[in-house]
C-alpha positions as CSV (number, residue, x, y, z in Angstrom):
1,X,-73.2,-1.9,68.7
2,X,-74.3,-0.9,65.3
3,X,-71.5,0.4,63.2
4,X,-72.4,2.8,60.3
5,X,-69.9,2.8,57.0
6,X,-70.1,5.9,54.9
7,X,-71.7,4.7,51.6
8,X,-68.6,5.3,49.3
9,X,-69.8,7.4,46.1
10,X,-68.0,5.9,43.1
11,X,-66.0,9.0,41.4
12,X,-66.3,8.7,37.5
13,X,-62.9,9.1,35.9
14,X,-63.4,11.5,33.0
15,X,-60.9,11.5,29.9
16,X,-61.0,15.2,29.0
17,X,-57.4,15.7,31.1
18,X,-55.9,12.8,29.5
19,X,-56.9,14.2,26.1
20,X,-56.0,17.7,26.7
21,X,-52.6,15.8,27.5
22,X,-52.0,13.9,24.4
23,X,-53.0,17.2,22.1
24,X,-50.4,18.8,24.4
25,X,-47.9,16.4,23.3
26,X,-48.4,16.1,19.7
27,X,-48.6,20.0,19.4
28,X,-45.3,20.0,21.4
29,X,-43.4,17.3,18.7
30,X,-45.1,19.0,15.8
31,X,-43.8,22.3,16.6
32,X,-40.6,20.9,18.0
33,X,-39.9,18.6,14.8
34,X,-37.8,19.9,11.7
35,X,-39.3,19.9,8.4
36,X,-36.5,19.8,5.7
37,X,-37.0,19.5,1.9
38,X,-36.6,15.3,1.4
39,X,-34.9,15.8,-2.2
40,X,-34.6,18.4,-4.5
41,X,-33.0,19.3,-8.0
42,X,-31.7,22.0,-8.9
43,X,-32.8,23.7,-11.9
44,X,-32.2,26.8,-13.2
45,X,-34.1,28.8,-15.9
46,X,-33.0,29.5,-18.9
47,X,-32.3,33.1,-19.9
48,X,-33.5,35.1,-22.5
49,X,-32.8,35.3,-26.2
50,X,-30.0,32.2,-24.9
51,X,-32.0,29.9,-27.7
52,X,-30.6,31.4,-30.4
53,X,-27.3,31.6,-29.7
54,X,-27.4,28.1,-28.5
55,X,-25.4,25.2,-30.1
56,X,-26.5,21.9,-30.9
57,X,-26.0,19.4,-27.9
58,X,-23.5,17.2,-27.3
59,X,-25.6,14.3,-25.9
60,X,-29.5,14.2,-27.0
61,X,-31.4,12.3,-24.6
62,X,-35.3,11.3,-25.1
63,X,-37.9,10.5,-23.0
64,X,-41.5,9.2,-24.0
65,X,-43.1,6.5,-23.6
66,X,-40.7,3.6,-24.6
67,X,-38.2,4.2,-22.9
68,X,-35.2,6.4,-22.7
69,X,-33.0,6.8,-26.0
70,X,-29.5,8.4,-25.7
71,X,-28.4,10.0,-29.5
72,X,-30.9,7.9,-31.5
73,X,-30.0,4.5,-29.5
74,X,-33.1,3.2,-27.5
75,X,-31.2,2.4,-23.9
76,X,-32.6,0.4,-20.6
77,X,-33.2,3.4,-17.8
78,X,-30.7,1.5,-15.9
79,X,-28.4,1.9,-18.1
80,X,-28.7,5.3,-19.0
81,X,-26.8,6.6,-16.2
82,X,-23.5,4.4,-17.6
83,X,-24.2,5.8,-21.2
84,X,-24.7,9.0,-20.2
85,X,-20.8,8.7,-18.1
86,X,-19.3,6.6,-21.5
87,X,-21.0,9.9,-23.7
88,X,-19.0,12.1,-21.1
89,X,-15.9,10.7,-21.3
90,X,-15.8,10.8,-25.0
91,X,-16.2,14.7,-24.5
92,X,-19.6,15.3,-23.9
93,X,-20.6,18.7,-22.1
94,X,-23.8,19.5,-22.9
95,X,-27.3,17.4,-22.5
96,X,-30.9,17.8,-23.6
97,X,-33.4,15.9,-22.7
98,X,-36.4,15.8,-24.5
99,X,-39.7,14.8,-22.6
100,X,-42.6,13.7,-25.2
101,X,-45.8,12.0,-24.3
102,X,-47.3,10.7,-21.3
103,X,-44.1,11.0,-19.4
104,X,-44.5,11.2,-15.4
105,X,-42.1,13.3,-13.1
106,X,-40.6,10.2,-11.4
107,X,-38.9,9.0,-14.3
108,X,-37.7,12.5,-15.2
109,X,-36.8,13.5,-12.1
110,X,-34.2,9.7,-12.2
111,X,-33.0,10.6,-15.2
112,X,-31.5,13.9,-14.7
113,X,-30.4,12.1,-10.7
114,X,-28.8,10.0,-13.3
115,X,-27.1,12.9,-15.2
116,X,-26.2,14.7,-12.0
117,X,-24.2,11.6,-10.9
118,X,-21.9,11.3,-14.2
119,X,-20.4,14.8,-13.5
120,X,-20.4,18.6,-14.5
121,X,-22.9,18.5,-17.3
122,X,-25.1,21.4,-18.7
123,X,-28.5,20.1,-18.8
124,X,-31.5,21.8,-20.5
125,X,-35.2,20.2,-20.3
126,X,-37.3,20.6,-23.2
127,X,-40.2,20.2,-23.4
């Protein structure tokens, strides 16, 4: 007795459903996901006609390419946040910080971090 076997056709497994699924997915966590801010600074503008009526600073901080110097002294950036706190308890209230040169953001945006953690301080950038 001859027994005949179907011949079995070999089903190719295509990979468009499994992509379909993983674009699914990532849509679903990008979409789900919360995108926050990672740091910011406040800074406010300053209003007109305010530069004439302005007084000299208390603290005079400037930035350029050597380094950071506090009222005239040249000071180590990692130290400016302690002088900057010494400044303020001697009665300091007022800062300005004068960027010159080839100055990038980061080390602005440490310095005034580092004037923002002494205390309440009126800070004005100039440029």
């Amino acid at each position: 007795m001859r027994v005949d076997y179907a011949i079995r056709r070999s089903r190719r497994l295509t990979l468009t459903p499994l992509i379909d699924i993983i674009f699914l997915l990532l849509l679903f966590f990008m979409l789900s996901s919360t995108f926050t801010r990672f740091a910011q600074i406040e800074l406010t503008a300053g209003k007109s006609g305010a530069a004439s009526t302005r007084q000299q600073p208390d603290i005079l901080i400037r930035l350029d390419e050597q380094g950071v110097s506090i009222n005239g002294r040249l000071v180590d950036e990692g130290e400016a946040g302690s002088t900057i706190a010494t400044l303020h308890a001697a009665g300091g209230k007022t800062v300005a910080v004068l960027v010159r040169g080839e100055v990038n953001a980061q080390r602005l945006v440490t310095l005034i971090e580092d004037i923002r953690r002494v205390g309440n301080l009126d800070v004005t950038i100039v440029k």
